[in-house]
N, C-alpha and C positions, 0 to 999 in steps of 0.2 A: 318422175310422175309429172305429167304436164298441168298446167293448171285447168283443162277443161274436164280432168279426169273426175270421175263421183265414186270414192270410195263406197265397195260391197259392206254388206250387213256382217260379215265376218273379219273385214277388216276395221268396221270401226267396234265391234266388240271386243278386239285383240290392243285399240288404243285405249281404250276404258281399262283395261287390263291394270293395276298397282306393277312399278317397276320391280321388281326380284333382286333381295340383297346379294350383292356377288358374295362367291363362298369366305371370298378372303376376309373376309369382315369378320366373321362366325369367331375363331381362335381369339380373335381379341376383345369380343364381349363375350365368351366363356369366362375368358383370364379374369374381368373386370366384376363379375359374379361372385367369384373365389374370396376368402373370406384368409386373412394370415391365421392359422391354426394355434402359434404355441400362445401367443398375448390371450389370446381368446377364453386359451385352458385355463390362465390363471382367471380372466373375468370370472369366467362359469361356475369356478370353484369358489369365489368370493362372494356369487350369489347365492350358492345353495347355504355358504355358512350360515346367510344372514337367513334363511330360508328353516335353516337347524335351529338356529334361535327362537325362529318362531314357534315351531314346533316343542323344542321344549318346556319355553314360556310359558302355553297354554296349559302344559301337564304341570307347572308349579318346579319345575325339578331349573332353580335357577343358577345352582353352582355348576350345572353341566352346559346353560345358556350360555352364561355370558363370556364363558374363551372362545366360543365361536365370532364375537366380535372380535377379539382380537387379533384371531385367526383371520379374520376374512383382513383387518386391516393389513397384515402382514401382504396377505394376497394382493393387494391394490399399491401397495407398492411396488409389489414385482412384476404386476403386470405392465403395469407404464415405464419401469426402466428395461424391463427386456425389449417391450416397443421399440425404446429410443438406440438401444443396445445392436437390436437385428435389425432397426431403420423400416422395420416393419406397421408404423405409425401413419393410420387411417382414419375418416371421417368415420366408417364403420365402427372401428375402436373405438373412439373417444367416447359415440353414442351408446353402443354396448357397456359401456365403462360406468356412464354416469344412470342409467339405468337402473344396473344391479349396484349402484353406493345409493340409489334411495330405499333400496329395500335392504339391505344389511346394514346401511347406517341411518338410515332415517325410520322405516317401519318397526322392523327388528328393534330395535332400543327400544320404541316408543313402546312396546305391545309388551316388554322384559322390564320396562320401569312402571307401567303401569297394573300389570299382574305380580310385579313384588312388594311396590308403594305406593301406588296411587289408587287403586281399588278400591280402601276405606272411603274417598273423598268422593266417591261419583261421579257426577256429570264434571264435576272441576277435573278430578283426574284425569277423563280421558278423554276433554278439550284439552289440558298440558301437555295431553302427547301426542294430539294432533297438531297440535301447535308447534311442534320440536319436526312431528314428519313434517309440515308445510314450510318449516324454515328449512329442513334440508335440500327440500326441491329447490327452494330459491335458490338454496346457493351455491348447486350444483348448476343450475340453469345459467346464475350469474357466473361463475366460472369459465364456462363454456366462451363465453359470449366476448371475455374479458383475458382469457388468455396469451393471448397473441401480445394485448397493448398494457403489461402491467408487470412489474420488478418482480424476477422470476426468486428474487432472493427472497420473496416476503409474501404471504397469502393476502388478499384480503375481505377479513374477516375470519372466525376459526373455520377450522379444516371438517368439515362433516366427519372423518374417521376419526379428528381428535374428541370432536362433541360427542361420538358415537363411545368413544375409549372412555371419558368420565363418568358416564353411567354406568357402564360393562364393568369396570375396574370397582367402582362403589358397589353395586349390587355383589360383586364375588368377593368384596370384602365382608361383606353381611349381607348372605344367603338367606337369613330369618326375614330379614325384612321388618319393617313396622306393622301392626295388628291391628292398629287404633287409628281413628281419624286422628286424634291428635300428636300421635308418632308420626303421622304420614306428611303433617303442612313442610319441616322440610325439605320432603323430597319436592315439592313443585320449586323451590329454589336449586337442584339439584338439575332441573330437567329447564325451565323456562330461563336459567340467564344462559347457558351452554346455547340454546334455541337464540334467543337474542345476541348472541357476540357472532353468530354462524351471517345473520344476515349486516351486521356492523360493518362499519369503515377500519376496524382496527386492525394494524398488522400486526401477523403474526408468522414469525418466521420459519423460512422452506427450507428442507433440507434438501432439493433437488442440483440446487447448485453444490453439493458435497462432494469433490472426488475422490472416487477411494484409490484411483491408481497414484493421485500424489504422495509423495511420500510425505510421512508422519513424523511426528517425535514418537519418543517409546513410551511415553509417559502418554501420550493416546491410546495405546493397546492396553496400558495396564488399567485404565480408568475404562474401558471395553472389560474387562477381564472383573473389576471391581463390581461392576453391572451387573453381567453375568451371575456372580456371585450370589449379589442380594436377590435377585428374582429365583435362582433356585432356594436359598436361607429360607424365604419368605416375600413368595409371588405375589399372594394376597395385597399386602402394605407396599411391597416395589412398585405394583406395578399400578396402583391407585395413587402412588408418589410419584411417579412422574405423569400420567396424566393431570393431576391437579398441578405441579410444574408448570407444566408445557401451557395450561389455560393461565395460572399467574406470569407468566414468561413475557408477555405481552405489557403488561399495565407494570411489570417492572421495568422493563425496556424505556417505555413513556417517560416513568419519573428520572432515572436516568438520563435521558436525552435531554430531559428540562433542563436539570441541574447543570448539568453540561453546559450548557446555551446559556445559564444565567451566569456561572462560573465565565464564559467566556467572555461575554458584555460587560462583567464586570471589570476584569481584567483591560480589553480595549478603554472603557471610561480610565482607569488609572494611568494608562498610555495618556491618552490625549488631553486630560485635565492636569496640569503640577501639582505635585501634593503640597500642602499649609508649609510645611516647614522650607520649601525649595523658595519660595517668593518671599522677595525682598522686604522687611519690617520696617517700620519707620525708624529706628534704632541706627540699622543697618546704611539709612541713607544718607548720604553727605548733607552737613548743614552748611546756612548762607556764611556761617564763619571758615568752615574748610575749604567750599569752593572757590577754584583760583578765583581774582579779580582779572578787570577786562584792563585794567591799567596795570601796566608792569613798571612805571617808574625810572 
């Protein structure tokens, strides 16, 4: 084209034209659409539990609520280890993931502890269990945000599914629930320190670095097998004992770790200080009659 040339009205309509994505591009923001199906099943399935809970809450029917929390907790574990299992582990996942855990562990409890206990109290009641869902967004948000840069051995803060498990486990241990305002003032200690340790600095220990392909002693299968045992004997009490556990597990950890640490300091000070009886008494010291003289005669 020379430069004295003046492009026609059809030619500079066809430069206004937006350039045309080549086809080859197409296959690969299809692919990137695509969503991993099997991590997903388990999310979906952990959100309707929490979804069932709600549902039954509202009809009062709370022995059949609250194993759907545990259900759903079962679920959310296996959705994040098949994740990491199939390598199938996505920005999409993790979002979908912490989603459906504020509504099976944060809504779901709140609206199951507050239609079995806290409905005598009123307005107190069901600020406690907004206050339990507003802690679990935290600290599912904080989670998020914090995972990459934080000791994969140790939460921190309780786990939303475990604060979610000590309500779910209490309520199915006594389906009656309280009647009375004044049966009910426990339950806001039941629901706001669980809400408070969720948004906490305290650690509390993860089982994600657990391998189950190493091998064991056998005395781990039998104490698996012991487990087993009690929760069929008597699921109610099992399985409100180890959630109460699992929330003392921590502050026993703590005192422990103290004592240890003063145990050790102690020990260092005995090292580097002599004890009373290793230093020399005056008893012990030569007198000016023992020690030689400077004249030897």
């Amino acid at each position: 084209m020379s430069p004295n040339h003046t492009p026609s009205v059809p030619e500079r309509l066809r430069m206004l034209r937006p350039l045309r994505r080549r086809r080859t591009d197409l296959p690969e923001r299809r692919a990137r659409r695509g969503i991993y199906l099997l991590p997903s099943m388990f999310t979906m399935a952990n959100m309707f539990c929490g979804y069932a809970c709600i549902v039954y809450s509202m009809r009062g029917e709370f022995a059949t609520a609250a194993p759907f929390i545990g259900l759903a907790i079962v679920l959310d574990m296996l959705d994040g280890r098949v994740a990491r299992m199939t390598g199938t582990s996505t920005a999409f996942g993790v979002e979908f993931d912490s989603l459906a855990d504020v509504i099976s562990f944060g809504v779901a409890p709140a609206i199951l502890s507050f239609r079995w206990g806290l409905e005598p109290l009123g307005r107190i009641g069901w600020a406690a269990g907004f206050l339990f869902v507003a802690a679990a967004a935290v600290r599912l948000a904080r989670f998020n945000i914090q995972s990459g840069s934080q000791d994969k051995r140790y939460f921190v803060g309780l786990p939303s599914p475990a604060a979610a498990g000590v309500l779910a486990s209490t309520v199915y241990l006594y389906p009656t629930g309280p009647q009375v305002a004044v049966h009910a003032v426990p339950v806001l200690a039941m629901v706001i320190v669980p809400a408070l340790l969720m948004v906490s600095t305290i650690r509390f220990r993860s089982f994600k670095t657990f391998d189950l392909q190493h091998r064991r002693n056998y005395t781990v299968l039998m104490l698996v097998a012991l487990g087993l045992a009690l929760v069929m004997a008597s699921p109610e009490l099992a399985l409100a004992a180890m959630a109460y556990a699992y929330l003392a597990s921590a502050f026993v950890g703590m005192i422990l770790t103290r004592l240890r640490r003063r145990h050790v300091g102690e020990h260092h000070e005995d090292l580097e200080e002599p004890a009373e009886h290793d230093r020399p008494s005056s008893h012990d010291r030569p007198s000016s009659h023992d020690r030689p003289s400077s004249h030897t005669g």
